[in-house]
ZADO-1210 file (C-alpha; in nm, 4 decimals, padded with zeros to 6 digits):
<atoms>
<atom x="07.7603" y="05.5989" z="09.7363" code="UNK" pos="1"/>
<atom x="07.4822" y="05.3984" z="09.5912" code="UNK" pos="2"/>
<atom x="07.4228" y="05.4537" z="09.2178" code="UNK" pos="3"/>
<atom x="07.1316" y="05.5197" z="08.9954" code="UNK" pos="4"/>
<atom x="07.2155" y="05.6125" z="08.6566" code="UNK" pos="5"/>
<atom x="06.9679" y="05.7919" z="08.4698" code="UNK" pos="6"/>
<atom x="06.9695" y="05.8909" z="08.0746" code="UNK" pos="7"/>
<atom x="06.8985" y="06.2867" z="08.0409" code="UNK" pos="8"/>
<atom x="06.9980" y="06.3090" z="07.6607" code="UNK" pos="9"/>
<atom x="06.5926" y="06.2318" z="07.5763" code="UNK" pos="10"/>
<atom x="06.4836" y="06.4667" z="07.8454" code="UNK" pos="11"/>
<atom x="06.2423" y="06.8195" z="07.7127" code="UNK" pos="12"/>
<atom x="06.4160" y="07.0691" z="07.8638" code="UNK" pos="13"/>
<atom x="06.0876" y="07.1253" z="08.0567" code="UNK" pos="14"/>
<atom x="06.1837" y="06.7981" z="08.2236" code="UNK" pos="15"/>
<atom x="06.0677" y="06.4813" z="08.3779" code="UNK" pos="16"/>
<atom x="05.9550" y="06.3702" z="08.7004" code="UNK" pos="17"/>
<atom x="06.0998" y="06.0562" z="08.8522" code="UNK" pos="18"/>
<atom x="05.9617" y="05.8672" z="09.1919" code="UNK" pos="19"/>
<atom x="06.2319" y="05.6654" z="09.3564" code="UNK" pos="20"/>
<atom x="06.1067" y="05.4542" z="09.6586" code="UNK" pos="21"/>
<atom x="06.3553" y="05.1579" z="09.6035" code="UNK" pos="22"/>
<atom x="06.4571" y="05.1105" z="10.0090" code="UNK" pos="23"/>
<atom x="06.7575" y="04.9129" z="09.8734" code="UNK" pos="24"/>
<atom x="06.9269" y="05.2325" z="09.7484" code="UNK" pos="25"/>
<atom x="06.9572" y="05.3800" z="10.1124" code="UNK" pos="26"/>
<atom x="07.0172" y="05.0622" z="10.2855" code="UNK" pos="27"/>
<atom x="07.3190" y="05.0077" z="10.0481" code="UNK" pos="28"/>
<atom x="07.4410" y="05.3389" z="10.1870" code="UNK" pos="29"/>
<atom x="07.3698" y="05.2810" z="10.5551" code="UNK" pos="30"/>
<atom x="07.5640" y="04.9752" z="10.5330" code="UNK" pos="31"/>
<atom x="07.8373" y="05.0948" z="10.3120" code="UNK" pos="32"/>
<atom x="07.9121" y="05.4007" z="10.5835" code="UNK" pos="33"/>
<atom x="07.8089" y="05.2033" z="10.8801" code="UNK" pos="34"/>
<atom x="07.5732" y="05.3968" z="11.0023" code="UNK" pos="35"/>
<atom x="07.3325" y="05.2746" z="11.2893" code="UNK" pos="36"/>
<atom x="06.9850" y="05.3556" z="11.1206" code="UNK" pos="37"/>
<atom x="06.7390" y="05.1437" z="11.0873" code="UNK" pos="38"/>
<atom x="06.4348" y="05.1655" z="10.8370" code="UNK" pos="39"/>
<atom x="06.1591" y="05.3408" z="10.9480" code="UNK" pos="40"/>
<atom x="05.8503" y="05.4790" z="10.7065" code="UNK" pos="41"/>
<atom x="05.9673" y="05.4131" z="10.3676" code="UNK" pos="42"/>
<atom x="06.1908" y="05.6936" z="10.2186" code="UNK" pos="43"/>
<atom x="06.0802" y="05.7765" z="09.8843" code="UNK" pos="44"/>
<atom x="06.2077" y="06.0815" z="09.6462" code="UNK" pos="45"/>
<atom x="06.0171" y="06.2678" z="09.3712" code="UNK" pos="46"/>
<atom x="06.2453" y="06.4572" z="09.1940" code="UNK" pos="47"/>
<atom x="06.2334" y="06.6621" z="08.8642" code="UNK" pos="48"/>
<atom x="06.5310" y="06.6500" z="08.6256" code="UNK" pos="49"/>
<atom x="06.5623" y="06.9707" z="08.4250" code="UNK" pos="50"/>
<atom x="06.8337" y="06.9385" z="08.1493" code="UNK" pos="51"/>
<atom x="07.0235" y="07.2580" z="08.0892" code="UNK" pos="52"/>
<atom x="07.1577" y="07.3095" z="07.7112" code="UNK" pos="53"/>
<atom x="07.5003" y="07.2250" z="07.6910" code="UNK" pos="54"/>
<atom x="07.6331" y="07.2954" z="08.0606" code="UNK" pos="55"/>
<atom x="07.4495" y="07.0306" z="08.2975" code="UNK" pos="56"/>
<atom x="07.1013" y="06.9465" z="08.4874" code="UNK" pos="57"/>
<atom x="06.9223" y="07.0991" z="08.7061" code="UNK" pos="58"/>
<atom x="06.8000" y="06.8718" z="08.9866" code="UNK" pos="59"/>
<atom x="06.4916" y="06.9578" z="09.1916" code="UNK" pos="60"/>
<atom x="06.2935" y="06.7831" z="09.5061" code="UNK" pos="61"/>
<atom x="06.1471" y="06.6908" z="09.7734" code="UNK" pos="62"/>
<atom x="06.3122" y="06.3390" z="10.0233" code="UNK" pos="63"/>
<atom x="06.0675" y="06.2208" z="10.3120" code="UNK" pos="64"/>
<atom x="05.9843" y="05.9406" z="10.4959" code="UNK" pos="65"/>
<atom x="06.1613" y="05.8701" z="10.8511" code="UNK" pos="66"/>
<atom x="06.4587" y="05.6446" z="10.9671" code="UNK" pos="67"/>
<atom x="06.4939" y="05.5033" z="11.3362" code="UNK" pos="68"/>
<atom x="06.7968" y="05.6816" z="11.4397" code="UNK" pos="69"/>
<atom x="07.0182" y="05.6057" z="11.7879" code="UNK" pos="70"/>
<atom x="06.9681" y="05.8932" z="12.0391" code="UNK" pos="71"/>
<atom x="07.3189" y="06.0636" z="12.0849" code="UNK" pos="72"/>
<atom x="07.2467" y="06.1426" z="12.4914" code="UNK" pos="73"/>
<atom x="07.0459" y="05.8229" z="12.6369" code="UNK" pos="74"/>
<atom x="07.1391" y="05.5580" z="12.3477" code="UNK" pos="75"/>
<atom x="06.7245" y="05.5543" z="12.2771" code="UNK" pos="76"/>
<atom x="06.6162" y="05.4454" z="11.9114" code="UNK" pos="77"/>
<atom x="06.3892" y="05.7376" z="11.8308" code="UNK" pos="78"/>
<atom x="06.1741" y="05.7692" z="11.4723" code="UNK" pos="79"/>
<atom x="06.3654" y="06.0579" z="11.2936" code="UNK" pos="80"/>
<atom x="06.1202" y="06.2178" z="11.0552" code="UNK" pos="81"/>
<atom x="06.2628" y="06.3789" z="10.6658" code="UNK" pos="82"/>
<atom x="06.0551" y="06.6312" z="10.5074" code="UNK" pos="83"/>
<atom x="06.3745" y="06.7780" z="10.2574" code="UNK" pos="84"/>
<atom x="06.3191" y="06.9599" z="09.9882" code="UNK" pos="85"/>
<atom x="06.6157" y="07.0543" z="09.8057" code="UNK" pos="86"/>
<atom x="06.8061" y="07.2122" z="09.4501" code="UNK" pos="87"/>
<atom x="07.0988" y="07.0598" z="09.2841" code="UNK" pos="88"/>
<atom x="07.2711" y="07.1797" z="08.9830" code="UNK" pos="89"/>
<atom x="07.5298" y="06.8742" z="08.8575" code="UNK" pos="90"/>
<atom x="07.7807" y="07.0346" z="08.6082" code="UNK" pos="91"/>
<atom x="07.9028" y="06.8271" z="08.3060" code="UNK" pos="92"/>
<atom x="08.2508" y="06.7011" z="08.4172" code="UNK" pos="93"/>
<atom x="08.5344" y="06.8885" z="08.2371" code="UNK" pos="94"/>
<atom x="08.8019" y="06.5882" z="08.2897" code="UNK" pos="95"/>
<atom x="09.0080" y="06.7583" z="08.5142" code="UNK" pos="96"/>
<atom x="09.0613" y="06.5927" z="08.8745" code="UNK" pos="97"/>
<atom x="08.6444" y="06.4924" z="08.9038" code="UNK" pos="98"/>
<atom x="08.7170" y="06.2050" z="09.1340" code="UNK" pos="99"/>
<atom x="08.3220" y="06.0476" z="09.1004" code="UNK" pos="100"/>
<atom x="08.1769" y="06.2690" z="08.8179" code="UNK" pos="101"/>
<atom x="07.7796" y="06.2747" z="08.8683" code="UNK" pos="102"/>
<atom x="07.7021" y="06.3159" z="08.4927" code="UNK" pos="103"/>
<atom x="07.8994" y="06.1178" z="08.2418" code="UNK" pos="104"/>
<atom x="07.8824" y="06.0384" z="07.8593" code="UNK" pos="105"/>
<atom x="07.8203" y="05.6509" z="07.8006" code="UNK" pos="106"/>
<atom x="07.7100" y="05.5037" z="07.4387" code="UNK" pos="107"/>
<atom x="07.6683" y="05.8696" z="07.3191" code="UNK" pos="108"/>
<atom x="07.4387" y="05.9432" z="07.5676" code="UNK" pos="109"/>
<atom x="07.4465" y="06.1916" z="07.8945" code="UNK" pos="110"/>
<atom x="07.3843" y="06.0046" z="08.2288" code="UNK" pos="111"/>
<atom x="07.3296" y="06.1823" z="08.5933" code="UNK" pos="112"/>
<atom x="07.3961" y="05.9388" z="08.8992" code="UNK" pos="113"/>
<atom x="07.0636" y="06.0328" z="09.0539" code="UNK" pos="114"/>
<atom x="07.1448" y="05.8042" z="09.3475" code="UNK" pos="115"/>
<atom x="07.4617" y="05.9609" z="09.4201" code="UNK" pos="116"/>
<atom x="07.2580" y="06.3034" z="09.4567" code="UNK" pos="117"/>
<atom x="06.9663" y="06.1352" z="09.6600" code="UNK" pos="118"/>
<atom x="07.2286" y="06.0079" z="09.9196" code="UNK" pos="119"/>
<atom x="07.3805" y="06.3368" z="09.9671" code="UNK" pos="120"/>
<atom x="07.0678" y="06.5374" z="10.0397" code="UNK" pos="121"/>
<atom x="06.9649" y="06.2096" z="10.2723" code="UNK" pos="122"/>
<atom x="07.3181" y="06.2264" z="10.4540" code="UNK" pos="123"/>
<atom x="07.2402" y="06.6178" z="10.4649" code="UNK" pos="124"/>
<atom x="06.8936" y="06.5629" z="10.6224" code="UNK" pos="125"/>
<atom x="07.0633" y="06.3890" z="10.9212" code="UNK" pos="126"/>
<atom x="07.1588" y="06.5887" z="11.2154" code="UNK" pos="127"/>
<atom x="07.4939" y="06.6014" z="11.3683" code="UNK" pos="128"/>
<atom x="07.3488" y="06.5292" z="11.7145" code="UNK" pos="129"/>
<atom x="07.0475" y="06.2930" z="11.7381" code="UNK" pos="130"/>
<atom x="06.8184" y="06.3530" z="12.0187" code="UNK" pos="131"/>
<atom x="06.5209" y="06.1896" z="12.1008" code="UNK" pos="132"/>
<atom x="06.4036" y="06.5243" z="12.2811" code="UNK" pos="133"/>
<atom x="06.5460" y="06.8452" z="12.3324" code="UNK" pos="134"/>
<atom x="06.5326" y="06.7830" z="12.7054" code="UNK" pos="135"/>
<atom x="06.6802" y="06.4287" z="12.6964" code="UNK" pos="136"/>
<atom x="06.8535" y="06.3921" z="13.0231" code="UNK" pos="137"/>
<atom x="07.1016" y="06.1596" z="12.9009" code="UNK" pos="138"/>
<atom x="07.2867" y="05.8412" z="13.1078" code="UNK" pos="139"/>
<atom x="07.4355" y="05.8609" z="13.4290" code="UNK" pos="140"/>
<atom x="07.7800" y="05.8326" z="13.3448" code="UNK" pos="141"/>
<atom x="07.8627" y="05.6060" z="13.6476" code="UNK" pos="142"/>
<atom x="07.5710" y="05.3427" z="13.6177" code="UNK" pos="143"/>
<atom x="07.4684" y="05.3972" z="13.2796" code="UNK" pos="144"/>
<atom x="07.0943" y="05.4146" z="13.4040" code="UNK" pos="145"/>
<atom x="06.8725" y="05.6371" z="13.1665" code="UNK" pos="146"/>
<atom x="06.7871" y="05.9282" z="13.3085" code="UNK" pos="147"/>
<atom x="06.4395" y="05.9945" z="13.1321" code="UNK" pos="148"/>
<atom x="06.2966" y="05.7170" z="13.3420" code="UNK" pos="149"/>
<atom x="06.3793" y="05.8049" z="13.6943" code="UNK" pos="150"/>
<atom x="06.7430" y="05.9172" z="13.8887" code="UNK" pos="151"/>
<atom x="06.9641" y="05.6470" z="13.9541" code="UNK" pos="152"/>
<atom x="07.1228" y="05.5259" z="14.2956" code="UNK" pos="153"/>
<atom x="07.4355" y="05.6823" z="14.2682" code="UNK" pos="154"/>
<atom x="07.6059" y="05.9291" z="14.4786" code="UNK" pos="155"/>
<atom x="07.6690" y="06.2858" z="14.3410" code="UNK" pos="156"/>
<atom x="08.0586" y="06.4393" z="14.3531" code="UNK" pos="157"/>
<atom x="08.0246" y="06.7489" z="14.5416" code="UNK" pos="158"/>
<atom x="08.3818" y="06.7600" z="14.4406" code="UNK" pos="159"/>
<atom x="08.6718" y="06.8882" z="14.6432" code="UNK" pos="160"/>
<atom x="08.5776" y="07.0392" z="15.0106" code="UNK" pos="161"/>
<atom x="08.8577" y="07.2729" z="15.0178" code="UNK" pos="162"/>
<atom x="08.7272" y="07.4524" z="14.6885" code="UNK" pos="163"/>
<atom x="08.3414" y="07.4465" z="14.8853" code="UNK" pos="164"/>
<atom x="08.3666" y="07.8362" z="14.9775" code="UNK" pos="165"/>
<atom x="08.4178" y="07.9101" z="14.6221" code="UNK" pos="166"/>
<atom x="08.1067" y="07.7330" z="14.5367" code="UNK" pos="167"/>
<atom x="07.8395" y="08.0123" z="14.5921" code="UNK" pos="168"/>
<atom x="08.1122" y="08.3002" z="14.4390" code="UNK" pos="169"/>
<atom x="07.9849" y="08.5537" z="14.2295" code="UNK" pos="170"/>
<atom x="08.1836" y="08.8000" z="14.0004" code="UNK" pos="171"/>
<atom x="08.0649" y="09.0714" z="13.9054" code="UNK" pos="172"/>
</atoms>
């Protein structure tokens, strides 16, 4: 996951705002995943760090911009707008079995990996399954034509005649 470590040790506890619109940070991530996105409108965070006496931060904002994204039916690069807003609480690590801690003690001071928590609500903004549109028809799995811009040549399997009479069936 990219990184962004950010000192919390001289935060108020009422907090401090922080604007992160460095494109590197999620490039660094598509390309460390290999994911097939491509930049759209710039993706920029403002998020509000609200130490917590003693027991961790409190992490609150808002993700949006938009990615070009790889339709899952017809293949289709498609703009893929984020509008997130989102809540993290990151725990001071207690040294037992925290693989990649998010808050660490460095020089005396506290540190949150703001980046790590960026990527995860970015990752979480992403669908499972991409469409372009709701009623994206997809390829023709024989041709590979895409269907959203007109019916291809090729002939439909009616499959087998001797199952035909049970086509119409209904149970009731």
């Amino acid at each position: 996951m990219p990184e962004l470590w950010i000192p919390i040790s001289d935060i108020s506890p009422e907090g401090k705002g922080f604007t992160i619109d460095d494109q590197a940070l999620w490039r660094k991530g598509w390309e460390k995943y290999a994911i097939p996105l491509a930049p759209g409108r710039d993706l920029v965070a403002e998020v509000t760090v609200l130490p917590q006496s003693g027991s961790g931060a409190l992490v609150r904002g808002t993700l949006k911009g938009s990615v070009m994204i790889p339709c899952d039916r017809c293949t289709a690069e498609f703009e893929l707008t984020i509008d997130e807003t989102f809540d993290a609480f990151e725990q001071l690590p207690d040294g037992e079995g925290d693989e990649a801690p998010r808050m660490r003690e460095e020089n005396g001071q506290l540190q949150l990996d703001l980046g790590a928590i960026l990527w995860e609500e970015f990752a979480l903004a992403l669908p499972v399954k991409p469409l372009c549109d709701e009623a994206c028809k997809g390829m023709c799995p024989e041709c590979g034509q895409d269907l959203n811009r007109g019916e291809c040549g090729c002939e439909k399997d009616e499959g087998d005649e001797r199952l035909a009479v049970f086509r119409n069936l209904k149970i009731k």
